[in-house]
N, C-alpha and C positions, 0 to 999 in steps of 0.2 A: 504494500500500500504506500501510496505518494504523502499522505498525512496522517500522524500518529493521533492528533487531537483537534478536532475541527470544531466550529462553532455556525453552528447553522438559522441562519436567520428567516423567519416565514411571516409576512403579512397576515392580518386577521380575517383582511379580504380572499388570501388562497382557502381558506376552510370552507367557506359559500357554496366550494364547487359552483353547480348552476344552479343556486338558489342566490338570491334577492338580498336575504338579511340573514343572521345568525351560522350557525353551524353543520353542514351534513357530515352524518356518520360514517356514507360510503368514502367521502374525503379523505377525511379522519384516519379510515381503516387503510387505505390504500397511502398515504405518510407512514402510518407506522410500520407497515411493509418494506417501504424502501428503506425507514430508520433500521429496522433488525439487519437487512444484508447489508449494512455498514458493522455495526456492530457484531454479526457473528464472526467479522473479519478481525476484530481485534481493534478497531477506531473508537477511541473517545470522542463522545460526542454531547453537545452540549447548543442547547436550543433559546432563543430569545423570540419570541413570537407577538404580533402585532395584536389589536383591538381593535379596528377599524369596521369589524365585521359587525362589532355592538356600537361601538360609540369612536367619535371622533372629538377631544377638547374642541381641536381647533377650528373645526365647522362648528360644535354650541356656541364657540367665542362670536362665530360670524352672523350668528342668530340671535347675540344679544347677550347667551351666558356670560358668566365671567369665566375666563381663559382659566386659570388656577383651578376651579371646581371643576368643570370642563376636562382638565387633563386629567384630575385625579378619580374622574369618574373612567376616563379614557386604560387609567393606569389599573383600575378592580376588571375593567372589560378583558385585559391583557392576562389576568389572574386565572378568568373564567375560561377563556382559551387554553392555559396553562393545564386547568384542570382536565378539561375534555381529551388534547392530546396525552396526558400520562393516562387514563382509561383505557386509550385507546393504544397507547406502547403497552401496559399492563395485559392488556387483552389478547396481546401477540408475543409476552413473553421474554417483555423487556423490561428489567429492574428500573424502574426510576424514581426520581427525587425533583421535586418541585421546591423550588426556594424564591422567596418573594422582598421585591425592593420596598413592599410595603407589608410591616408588621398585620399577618392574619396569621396568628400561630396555630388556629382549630385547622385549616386546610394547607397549610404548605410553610415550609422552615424560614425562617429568615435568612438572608444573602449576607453566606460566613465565606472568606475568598478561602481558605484554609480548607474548609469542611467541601465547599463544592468541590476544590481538585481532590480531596482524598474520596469522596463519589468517583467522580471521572475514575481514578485508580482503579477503583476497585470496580469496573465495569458496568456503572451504572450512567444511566441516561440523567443527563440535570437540566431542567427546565427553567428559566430564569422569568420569572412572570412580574409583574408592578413596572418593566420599563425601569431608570434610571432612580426612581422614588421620587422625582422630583421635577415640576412641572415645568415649563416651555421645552421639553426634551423629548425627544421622539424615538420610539424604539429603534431606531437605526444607529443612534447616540447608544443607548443600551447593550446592541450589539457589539459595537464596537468596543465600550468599556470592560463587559463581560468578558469578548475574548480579550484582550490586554490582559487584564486582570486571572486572566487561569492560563496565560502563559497559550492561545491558541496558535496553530499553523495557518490557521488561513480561515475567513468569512467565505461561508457559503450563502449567497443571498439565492433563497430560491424562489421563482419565479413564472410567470405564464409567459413570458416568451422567453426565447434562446439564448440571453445575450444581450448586450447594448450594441445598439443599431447606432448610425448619423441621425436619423429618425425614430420618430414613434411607428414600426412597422405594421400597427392594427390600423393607422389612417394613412399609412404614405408607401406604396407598392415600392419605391423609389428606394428606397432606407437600405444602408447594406448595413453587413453585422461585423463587428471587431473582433479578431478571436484573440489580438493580446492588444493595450494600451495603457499608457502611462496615467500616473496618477495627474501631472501635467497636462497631459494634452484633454486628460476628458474634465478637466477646469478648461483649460485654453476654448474647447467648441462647446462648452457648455452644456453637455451633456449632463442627464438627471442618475446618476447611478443611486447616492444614498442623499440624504442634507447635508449640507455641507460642515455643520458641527462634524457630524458622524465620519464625513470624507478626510475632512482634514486633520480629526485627530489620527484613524487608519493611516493618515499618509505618514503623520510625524513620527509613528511607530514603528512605520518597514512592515506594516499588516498587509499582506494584501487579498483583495477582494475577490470572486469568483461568482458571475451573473449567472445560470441557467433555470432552464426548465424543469421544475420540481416535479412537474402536473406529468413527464415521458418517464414509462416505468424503467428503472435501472438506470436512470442518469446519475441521481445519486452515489450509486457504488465508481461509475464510471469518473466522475470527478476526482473521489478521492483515490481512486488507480490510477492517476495522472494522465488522463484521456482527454484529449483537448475536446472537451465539453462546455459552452456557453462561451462566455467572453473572461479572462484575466486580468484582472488593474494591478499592476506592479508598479514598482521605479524604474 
């Protein structure tokens, strides 16, 4: 395997599958699938997953909430997510560990940096839920912190399409796809990979990023076999 400990980043909105709002289960089940053939290989893996799929701060903030209640309603949404995918690793036979940037000790432990990598160690799945703890920060910030913080090889962002394009390729036929690019150049075109909190701290670390297709089954294993899968952002 090409990475010993990855840190895999999922939107709230991949869990919808083709539903509207909330959660499906067949999603759900078919991640945890791809997570196990990572894991049975011997990869530490370690997950930070969005809430978008319930709530968004920063759209309440654009409806008049206040942005702070807003994120931290954003950040329990990211919790609820957290829950449903360890079900759904448990259901398939995967040890895991949910730990949360906000204090819920009845469903998930608090964010010990110590305690998560002796999980990872010891082959367990760790789920990082509550986001950053702390509001104007977006789980892509989270991710990035997380992996720093447990010492990851590389951000897995996975995704509905292949890759970062010059384009958004769902509206512009035109768009071609990057299969390697510099942390430079996709600031220099402007490209949208993560926020640029979350970009520019991965860059000041020497993190680098890896865009694909979550949603094609075995892309996951394919990534961390060192399979030019999606697109790579290095230096």
């Amino acid at each position: 395997m090409h990475y010993k400990r990855i840190l895999l980043k999922l939107s709230g909105e991949a869990l919808m599958g083709e539903r509207q709002y909330g959660i499906d289960p067949e999603r759900l089940a078919d991640y945890a699938k791809e997570i196990k053939t990572v894991t049975d290989k011997g990869i530490e893996v370690a997950i930070v997953i969005g809430g978008g799929n319930i709530f968004r701060g920063v759209a309440g903030a654009s409806k008049g909430m206040d942005r702070v209640q807003g994120d931290h309603m954003g950040m329990l949404a990211t919790v609820i997510n957290g829950l449903a995918l360890q079900s759904a690793c448990e259901d398939h036979g995967i040890e895991t560990r949910l730990q949360s940037a906000v204090k819920i000790n009845e469903v998930a432990e608090p964010f010990i940096r110590r305690k998560a990598i002796r999980h990872l160690e010891k082959g367990r799945v760790v789920i990082f839920g509550g986001g950053t703890g702390n509001p104007y920060f977006t789980t892509d910030s989270a991710a990035v912190l997380r992996a720093i913080e447990i010492e990851a090889d590389v951000i897995l962002k996975g995704t509905r399409v292949d890759g970062i394009y010059t384009a958004d390729p769902e509206k512009d036929e035109q768009a071609t796809k990057f299969d390697f690019i510099s942390f430079d150049e996709v600031l220099n075109k402007g490209l949208k990979v993560m926020d640029t909190t979350a970009f520019t701290l991965s860059q000041e670390n020497e993190l680098p990023i890896i865009v694909f297709d979550m949603n094609k089954p075995g892309n996951l294993l394919k990534v961390v076999s060192g399979e030019n899968i999606g697109t790579k952002v290095n230096l």
